[in-house]
N, C-alpha and C positions, 0 to 999 in steps of 0.2 A: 520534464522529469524532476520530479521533487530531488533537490538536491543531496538526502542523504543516501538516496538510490544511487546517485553518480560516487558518491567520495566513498562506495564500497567495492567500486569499479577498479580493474589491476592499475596499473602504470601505464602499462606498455597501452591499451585501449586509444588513446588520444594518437599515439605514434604510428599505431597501423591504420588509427581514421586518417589522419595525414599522409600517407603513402599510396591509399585506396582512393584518395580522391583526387592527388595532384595526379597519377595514370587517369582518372577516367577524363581530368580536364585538359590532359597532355592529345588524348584521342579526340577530344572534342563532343563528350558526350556530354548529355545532359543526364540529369539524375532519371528523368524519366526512360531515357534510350537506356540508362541501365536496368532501372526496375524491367524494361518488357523482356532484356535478355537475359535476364534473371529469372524472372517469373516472383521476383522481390518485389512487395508496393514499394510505390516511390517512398514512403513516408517512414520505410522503414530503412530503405537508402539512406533517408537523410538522417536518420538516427544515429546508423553506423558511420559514417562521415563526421557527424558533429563527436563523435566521440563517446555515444549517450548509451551507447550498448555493445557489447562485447557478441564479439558475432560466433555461432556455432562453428565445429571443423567443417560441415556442410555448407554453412552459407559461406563462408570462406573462401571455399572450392569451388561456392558459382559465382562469387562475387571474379575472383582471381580468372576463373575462367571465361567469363565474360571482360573482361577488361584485358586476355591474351598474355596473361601474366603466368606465373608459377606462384602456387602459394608462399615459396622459399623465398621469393622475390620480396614478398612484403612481408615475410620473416624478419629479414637482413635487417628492415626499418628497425624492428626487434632488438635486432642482438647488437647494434651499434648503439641504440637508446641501452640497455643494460650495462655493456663495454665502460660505455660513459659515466654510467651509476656508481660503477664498481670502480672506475678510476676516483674520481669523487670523491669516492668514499676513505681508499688507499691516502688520497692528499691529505685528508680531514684526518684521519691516523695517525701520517707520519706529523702534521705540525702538532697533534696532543700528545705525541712522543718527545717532542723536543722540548 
């Protein structure tokens, strides 16, 4: 993926490629065992995993459902990568305050 394609990509993308793929490797699948329960090609599995594409609410929902998850589940990877942003940010605040 040419890379100014990626660095217009959210934040959060890399943190649910990381949540979506440590489930499928916790279950022991292979990219491929997920593309068939998907009906996802494998190559766009490994898209979403490497972080390379931001996945629809749809494929989300077969990704998460295939993997026996709840979409909210690999939200959570979300709102704690945010939590963390925003903490970050507050510290970086309070030491240009002082």
């Amino acid at each position: 993926m040419p890379q100014w394609r990626k660095a217009n990509l959210p934040q959060w993308v890399p943190v649910l490629a990381y949540a979506l793929r440590e489930r499928r490797l916790a279950l022991t699948f292979t990219q491929r065992d997920l593309a068939e329960r998907t009906g996802i090609k494998r190559g766009n599995i490994a898209r979403l995993e490497r972080g390379d594409a931001a996945p629809t609410m749809y494929t989300l929902f077969r990704v998460c459902a295939a993997l026996g998850m709840k979409p909210s589940e690999a939200m959570t990877y979300i709102d704690h990568f945010v939590e963390a942003m925003m903490y970050d940010a507050e510290q970086t605040e309070l030491i240009l305050d002082e």
